[in-house]
C-alpha positions as CSV (number, residue, x, y, z in Angstrom):
1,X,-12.3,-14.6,68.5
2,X,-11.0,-17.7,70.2
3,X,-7.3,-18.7,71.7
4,X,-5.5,-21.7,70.6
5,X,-4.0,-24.5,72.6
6,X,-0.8,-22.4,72.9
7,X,-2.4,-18.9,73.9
8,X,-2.1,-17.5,70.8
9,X,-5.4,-15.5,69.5
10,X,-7.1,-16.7,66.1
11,X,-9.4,-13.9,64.3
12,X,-9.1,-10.1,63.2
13,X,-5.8,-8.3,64.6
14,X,-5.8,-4.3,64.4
15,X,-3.8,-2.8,61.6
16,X,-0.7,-1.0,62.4
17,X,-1.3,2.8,63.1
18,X,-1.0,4.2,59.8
19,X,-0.7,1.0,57.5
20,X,-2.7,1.0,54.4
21,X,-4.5,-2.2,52.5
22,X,-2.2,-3.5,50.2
23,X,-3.1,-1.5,46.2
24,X,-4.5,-3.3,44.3
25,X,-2.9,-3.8,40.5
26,X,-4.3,-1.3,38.4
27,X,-5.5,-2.7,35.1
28,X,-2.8,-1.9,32.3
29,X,-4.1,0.0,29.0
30,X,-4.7,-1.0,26.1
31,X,-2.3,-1.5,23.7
32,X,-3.0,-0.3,19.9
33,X,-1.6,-2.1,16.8
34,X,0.0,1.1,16.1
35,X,1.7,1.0,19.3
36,X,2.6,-2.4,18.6
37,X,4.1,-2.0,15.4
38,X,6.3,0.7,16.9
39,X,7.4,-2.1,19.8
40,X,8.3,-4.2,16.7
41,X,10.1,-2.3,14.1
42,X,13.0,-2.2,16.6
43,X,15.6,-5.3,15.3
44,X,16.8,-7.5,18.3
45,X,15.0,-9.9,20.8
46,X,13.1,-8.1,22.8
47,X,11.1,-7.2,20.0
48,X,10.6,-11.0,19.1
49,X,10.2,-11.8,22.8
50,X,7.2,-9.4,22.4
51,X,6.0,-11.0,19.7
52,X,6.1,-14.5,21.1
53,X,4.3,-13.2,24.6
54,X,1.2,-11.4,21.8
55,X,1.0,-15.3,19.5
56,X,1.1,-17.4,22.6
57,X,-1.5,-14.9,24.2
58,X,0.9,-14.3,27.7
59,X,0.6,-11.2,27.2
60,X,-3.0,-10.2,26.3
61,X,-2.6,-6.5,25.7
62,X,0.2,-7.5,22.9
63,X,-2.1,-10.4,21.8
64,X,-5.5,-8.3,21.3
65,X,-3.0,-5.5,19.4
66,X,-1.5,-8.1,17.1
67,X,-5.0,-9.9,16.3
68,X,-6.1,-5.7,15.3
69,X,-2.9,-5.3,13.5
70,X,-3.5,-8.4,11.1
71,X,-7.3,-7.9,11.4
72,X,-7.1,-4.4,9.8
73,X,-9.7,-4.0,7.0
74,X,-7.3,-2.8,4.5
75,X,-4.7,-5.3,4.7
76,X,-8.1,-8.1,4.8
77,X,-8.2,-6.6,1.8
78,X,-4.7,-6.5,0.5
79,X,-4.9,-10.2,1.3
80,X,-7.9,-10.9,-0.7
81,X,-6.9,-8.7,-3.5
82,X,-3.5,-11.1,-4.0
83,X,-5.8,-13.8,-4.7
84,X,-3.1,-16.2,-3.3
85,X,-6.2,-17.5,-0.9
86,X,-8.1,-18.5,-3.7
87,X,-6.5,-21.9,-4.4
88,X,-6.3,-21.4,-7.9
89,X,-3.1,-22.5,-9.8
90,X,-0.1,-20.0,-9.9
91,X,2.5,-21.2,-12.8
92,X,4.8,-18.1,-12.9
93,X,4.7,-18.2,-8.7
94,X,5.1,-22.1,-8.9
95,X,8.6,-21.8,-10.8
96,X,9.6,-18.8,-8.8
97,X,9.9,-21.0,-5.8
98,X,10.7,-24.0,-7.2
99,X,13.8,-22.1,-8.9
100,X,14.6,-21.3,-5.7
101,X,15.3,-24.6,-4.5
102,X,18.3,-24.8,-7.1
103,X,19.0,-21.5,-6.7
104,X,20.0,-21.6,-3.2
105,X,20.5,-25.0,-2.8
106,X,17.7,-25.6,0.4
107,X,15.4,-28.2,0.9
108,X,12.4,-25.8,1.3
109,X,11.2,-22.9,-0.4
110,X,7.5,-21.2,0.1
111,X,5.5,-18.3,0.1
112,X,3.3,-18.1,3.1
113,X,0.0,-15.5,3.6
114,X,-0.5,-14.5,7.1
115,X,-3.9,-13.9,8.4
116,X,-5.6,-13.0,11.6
117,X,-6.8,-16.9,11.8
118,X,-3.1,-18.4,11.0
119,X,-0.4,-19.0,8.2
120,X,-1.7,-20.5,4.9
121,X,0.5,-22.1,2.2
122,X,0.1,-20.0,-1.1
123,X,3.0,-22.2,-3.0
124,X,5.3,-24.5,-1.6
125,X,8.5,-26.6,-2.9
126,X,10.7,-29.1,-1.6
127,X,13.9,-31.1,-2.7
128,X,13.0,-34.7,-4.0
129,X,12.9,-37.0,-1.4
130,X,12.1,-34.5,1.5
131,X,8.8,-34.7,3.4
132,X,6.6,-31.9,2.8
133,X,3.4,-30.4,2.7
134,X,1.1,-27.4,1.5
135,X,-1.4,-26.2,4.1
136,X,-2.3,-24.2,6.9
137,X,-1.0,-23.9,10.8
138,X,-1.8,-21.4,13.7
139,X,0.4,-18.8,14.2
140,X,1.4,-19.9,17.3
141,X,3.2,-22.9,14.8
142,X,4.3,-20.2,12.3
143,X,8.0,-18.1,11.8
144,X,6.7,-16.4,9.2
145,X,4.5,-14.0,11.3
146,X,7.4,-13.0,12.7
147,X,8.4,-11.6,9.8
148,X,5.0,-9.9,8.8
149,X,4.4,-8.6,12.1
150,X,7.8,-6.8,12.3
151,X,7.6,-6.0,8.5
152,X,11.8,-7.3,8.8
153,X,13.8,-10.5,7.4
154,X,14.4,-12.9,9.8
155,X,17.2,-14.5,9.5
156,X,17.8,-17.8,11.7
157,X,21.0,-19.9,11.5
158,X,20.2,-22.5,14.1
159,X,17.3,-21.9,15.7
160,X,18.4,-24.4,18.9
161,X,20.4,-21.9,19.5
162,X,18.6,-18.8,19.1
163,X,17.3,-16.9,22.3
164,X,13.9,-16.6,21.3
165,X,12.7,-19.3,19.0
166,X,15.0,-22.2,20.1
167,X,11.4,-23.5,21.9
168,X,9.3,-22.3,18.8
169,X,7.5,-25.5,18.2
170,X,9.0,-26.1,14.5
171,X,12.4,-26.4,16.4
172,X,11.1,-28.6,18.7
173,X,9.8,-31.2,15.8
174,X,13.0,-31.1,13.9
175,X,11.2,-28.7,10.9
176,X,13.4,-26.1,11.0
177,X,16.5,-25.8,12.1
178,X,17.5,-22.6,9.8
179,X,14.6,-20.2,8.4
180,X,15.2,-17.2,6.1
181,X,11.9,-15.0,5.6
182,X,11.7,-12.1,3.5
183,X,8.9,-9.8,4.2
184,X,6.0,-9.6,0.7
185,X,4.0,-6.2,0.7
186,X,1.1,-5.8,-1.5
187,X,1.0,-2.6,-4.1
188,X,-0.6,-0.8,-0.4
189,X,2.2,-1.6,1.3
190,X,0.8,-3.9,3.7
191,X,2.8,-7.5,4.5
192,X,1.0,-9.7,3.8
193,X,3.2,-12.6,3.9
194,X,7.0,-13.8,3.6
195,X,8.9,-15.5,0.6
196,X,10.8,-17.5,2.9
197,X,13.4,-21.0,2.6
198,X,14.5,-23.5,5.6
199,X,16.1,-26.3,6.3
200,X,16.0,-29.2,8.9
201,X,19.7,-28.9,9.2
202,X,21.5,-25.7,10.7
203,X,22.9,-23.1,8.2
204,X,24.7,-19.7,7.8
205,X,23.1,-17.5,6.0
206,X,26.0,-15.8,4.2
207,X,25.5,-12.2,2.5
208,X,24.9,-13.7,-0.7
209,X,22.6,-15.8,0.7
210,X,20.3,-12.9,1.3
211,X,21.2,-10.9,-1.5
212,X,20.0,-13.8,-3.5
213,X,16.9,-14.3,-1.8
214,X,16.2,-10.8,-1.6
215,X,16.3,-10.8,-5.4
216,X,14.1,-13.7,-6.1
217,X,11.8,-11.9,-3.7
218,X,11.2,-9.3,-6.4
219,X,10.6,-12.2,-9.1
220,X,8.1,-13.6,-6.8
221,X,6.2,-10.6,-6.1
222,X,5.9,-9.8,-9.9
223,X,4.4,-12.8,-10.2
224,X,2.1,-12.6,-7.9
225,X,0.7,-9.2,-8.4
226,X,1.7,-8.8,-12.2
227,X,0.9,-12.6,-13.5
C-alpha cells in the first residue's frame, strides 16, 4: 500500500460489510433448431430480427441452432434428392421461371436451394438487358433463407424502408429493392428453397401479385420433383 501526493491511499480497500462480488453472467443454454423454428414461425420482425442476429452469427446460440436446423440429415437429403445441385439442365424448370418474367412483369425470377454452406442458384432468369447472374452467395448475402428458415413468404415492397432488411447487403448494392419469396418443400416436407422474383426498383406487391406467384409456385415444383 502506498499514499499519493494528495493523501489519498492506492491498493486493496475492504469491501462493505455485507457486499458481495459482482455475479458473474451465467452462460445461456443452448438453443435447439426445434426451439428455433418455434421463434420463427411467428410472422413479424422480431422473428426476422432473430434470424438476422443467427446468419450474421451476433447471436451464437441462434446461429449454432440455425446451422443444425439446415444441417439436418433428412432435409441434406431432401436437398440432394431434388437434384437441383447437380447442375444438370432443367427445361420444364427453365420455362417455369422464365414464364414468370412475362407473367409478372419483373426483372428477376429464380429458384434458389438453401444449404447449410449458403444459397445456390438452381435456375435463374432475367429481363433482356438486365445484369444477371447464376451462382452461389453466403447466407449472410441471401433473402431467400429468410424464407426457408421461417418456412413463410416474404414479401418486401421497398426494402430501404423495411425495419429489418433495409441494411441487408443486397439493399445496400442496389440488387433488390422489392423481393417476393415463396417457400419450396420437397415431397418430406422440408424447405428446401424459395421460388422467388425482385426487382432493383421498389414495388407493391398487390394480392394478385401473390396469388400469381403462389400459383406458378405449384408449376415449378411439378417440375422439379415430377420432370
Amino acid at each position: 500500500m502506498s499514499s499519493t501526493p494528495d493523501g489519498e491511499v492506492e491498493g486493496n480497500t475492504a469491501e462493505p460489510a455485507g457486499s458481495q462480488p459482482p455475479a458473474q453472467d451465467e452462460p445461456r443454454e443452448q438453443m435447439s433448431a426445434e426451439q428455433l423454428s418455434a421463434i420463427l414461425s411467428s410472422p413479424g420482425d422480431p422473428a426476422l430480427m432473430a434470424l438476422r442476429e443467427a446468419i450474421s452469427g451476433a447471436d451464437p446460440r441462434t446461429a449454432a441452432a440455425l446451422h443444425e436446423l439446415l444441417s439436418d440429415p433428412a432435409r441434406v437429403r431432401a436437398v440432394e434428392a431434388s437434384g437441383l445441385l447437380d447442375g444438370e439442365p432443367r427445361p420444364a424448370v427453365e420455362d417455369a421461371i422464365s414464364l414468370t418474367i412475362d407473367a409478372l412483369g419483373v426483372s428477376y425470377a429464380a429458384l434458389n436451394v438453401i444449404t447449410a454452406e449458403g444459397q445456390t442458384n438452381a435456375s435463374v432468369a432475367w429481363q433482356p438487358g438486365k445484369p444477371g447472374h447464376k451462382g452461389t452467395r453466403p447466407l449472410l448475402d441471401s433473402l431467400c433463407v429468410y424464407a426457408v428458415v421461417s418456412d413463410s413468404m416474404l414479401v418486401v415492397d421497398d426494402i430501404a424502408d423495411h425495419p429489418v432488411l433495409s441494411e441487408h447487403s443486397t439493399a445496400r448494392n442496389g440488387e433488390v429493392a422489392s423481393y417476393l419469396g415463396i417457400p419450396l418443400h420437397a415431397a418430406d416436407g422440408h424447405v428446401i428453397g424459395t421460388f422467388c422474383v425482385w426487382d432493383t426498383e421498389p414495388r407493391h406487391w398487390s394480392s394478385s401479385d401473390i396469388a400469381l406467384l403462389t400459383d406458378l409456385s405449384v408449376v415449378v415444383q411439378e417440375a422439379v420433383f415430377h420432370d
